[in-house]
Steps between C-alpha positions, in 0.01 A plus 500: 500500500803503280788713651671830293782450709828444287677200529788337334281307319368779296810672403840647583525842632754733436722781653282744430249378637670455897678851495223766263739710500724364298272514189409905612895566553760471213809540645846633321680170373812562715266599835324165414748283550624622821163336646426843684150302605698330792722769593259664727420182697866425536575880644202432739693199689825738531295736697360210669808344589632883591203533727617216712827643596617733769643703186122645414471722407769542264702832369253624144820472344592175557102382453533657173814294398348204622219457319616677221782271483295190594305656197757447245591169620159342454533660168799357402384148594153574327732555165687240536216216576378637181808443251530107675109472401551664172428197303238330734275836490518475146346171496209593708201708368474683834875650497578488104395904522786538707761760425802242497254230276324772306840663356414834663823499746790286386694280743814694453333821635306331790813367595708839501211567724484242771872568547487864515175453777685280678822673538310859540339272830800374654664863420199673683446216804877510551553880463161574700435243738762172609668258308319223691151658349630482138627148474175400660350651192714351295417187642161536467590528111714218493238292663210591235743458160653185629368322745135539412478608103802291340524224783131420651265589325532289188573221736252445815183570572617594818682826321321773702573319815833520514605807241224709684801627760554736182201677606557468855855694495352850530434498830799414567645773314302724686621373869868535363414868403375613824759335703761406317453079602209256473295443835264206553211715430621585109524092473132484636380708211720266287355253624139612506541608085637149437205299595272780379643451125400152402148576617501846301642327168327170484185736447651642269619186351166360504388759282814447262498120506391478092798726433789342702348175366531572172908595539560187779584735790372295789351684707261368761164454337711427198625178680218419795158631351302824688436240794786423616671851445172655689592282833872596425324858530330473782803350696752796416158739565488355849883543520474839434257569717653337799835653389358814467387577924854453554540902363357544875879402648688638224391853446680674839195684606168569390388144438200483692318702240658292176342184660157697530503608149689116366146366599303570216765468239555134600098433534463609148855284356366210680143580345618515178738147508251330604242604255779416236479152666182446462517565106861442378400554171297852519694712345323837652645363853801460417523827331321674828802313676796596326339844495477519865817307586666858359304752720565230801922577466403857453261475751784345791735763409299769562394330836905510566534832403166648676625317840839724545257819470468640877129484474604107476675543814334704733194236434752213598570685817166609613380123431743341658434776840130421463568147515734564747230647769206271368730201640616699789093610642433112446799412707426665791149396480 
């Protein structure tokens, strides 16, 4: 039987075909370049790293002016990665519709605007929140222009590796909001959002390999071929998950029921790496990968967050008595 399945082999994919949405949704040419598609994601991991402190839950107020802050920074950086790409997106057929390439937004204006989101964010962090919150943010910026955009990513294959602690700030913005310092537990979620990115974007790069090929960004499967980026995969996967039961020490009650309900999200990451393994080059796999990689960080956050309810708690507590007088009746028998 011949297989439908999509493979390299027949074809490049585009864009539009990972994210649908993107061909149903026509965003304004200035919203567009903020990159408001990975804002949400990056707000969920400050509430996550929030959740872990003593500080939860915090003042609406200064919620508000976190995220909306946090907000404006990923905004800002979004801009910005876009004006350093400006003439590699116009090479490639994928990103040659974008407002920068495309004429619709000139660099000037996009520009004004990065600086004004970024300075609105500090304002608002500072103002609203701690000082120690807003440089984080600022770092986080930092770390995506330079270290990964203009410094890595034209360089190594290893790019996402190391210039994925861009991502992984949040949290600790979050951790510095609710208690005004960094705990261990904020540098867990760090840590766990670290390992989690190469596995999330190699998917994703799998799917892209034709068009970061075609411009001689090295990524992964530009360099080492689907095979060898699949075990690279599967390695980080198993890093995550491992990584990942560790929210059990962190979060300072309620973590019995988080590692109840981790279960099944790391059956299904580990189901779906390993299916990728077996077929490096289905595309479909990959996609259903990257796809679920997303909803897995969304996923552990809301884990975090659901664990400092006092439903959370009060199931801790009765567990731990029930346990408590199981072991007792079989001690005295």
């Amino acid at each position: 039987m011949v297989s439908t399945t999509p493979n390299y082999l027949s074809g490049g994919i585009t864009r539009q075909q990972i994210v649908p949405s993107r061909r149903r949704v026509k965003l304004p040419a200035w919203l567009e370049i903020a990159k408001p598609r990975l804002i949400p994601l990056l707000l969920a991991t400050t509430l996550g790293g929030m959740a872990l402190t003593e500080g939860w839950p915090l003042p609406l107020p200064k919620l508000v002016c976190t995220l909306v802050g946090g907000a404006l920074a990923s905004a800002a950086a979004g801009v910005l990665n876009c004006l350093w790409e400006h003439d590699l997106d116009a090479r490639m057929t994928r990103t040659s519709t974008r407002a920068l390439p495309s004429g619709r937004l000139s660099p000037d204006k996009a520009f004004i605007g990065a600086v004004t989101c970024a300075f609105a964010a500090s304002i608002i962090l500072v103002v609203g929140v701690n000082a120690l919150a807003a440089g984080l943010s600022l770092l986080g910026l930092c770390s995506y222009v330079l270290l990964y955009t203009a410094l890595l990513k034209p360089r190594t294959s290893q790019n996402i590796v190391i210039g994925g602690v861009a991502g992984a700030i949040p949290p600790l913005v979050g951790a510095a909001a609710a208690t005004g310092h960094v705990g261990w537990s904020g540098w867990w979620l760090f840590s766990l959002v670290m390992v989690w990115t190469p596995a999330h974007f190699w998917a994703l790069a799998l799917l892209l390999k034709d068009d970061y090929e075609s411009v001689g960004i090295p990524m992964l499967p530009v360099v080492k071929g689907p095979v060898v980026t699949a075990r690279a995969i599967q390695r980080y996967g198993w890093a995550t998950v491992l990584l990942s039961g560790c929210g059990v020490l962190a979060l300072p009650e309620g973590g019995l029921l988080y590692a109840i309900l981790l279960l099944p999200f790391n059956a299904r990451l580990i189901q779906m790496i390993n299916r990728l393994s077996d077929m490096p080059d289905n595309i479909a796999r990959a996609k259903d990968l990257f796809r679920w990689s997303i909803l897995y960080m969304f996923g552990i956050c809301l884990l975090l967050l659901m664990s400092r309810l006092p439903v959370a708690i009060d199931f801790e507590t009765q567990t731990h008595f029930l346990f408590v007088q199981i072991v007792s009746n079989f001690s005295f028998f």
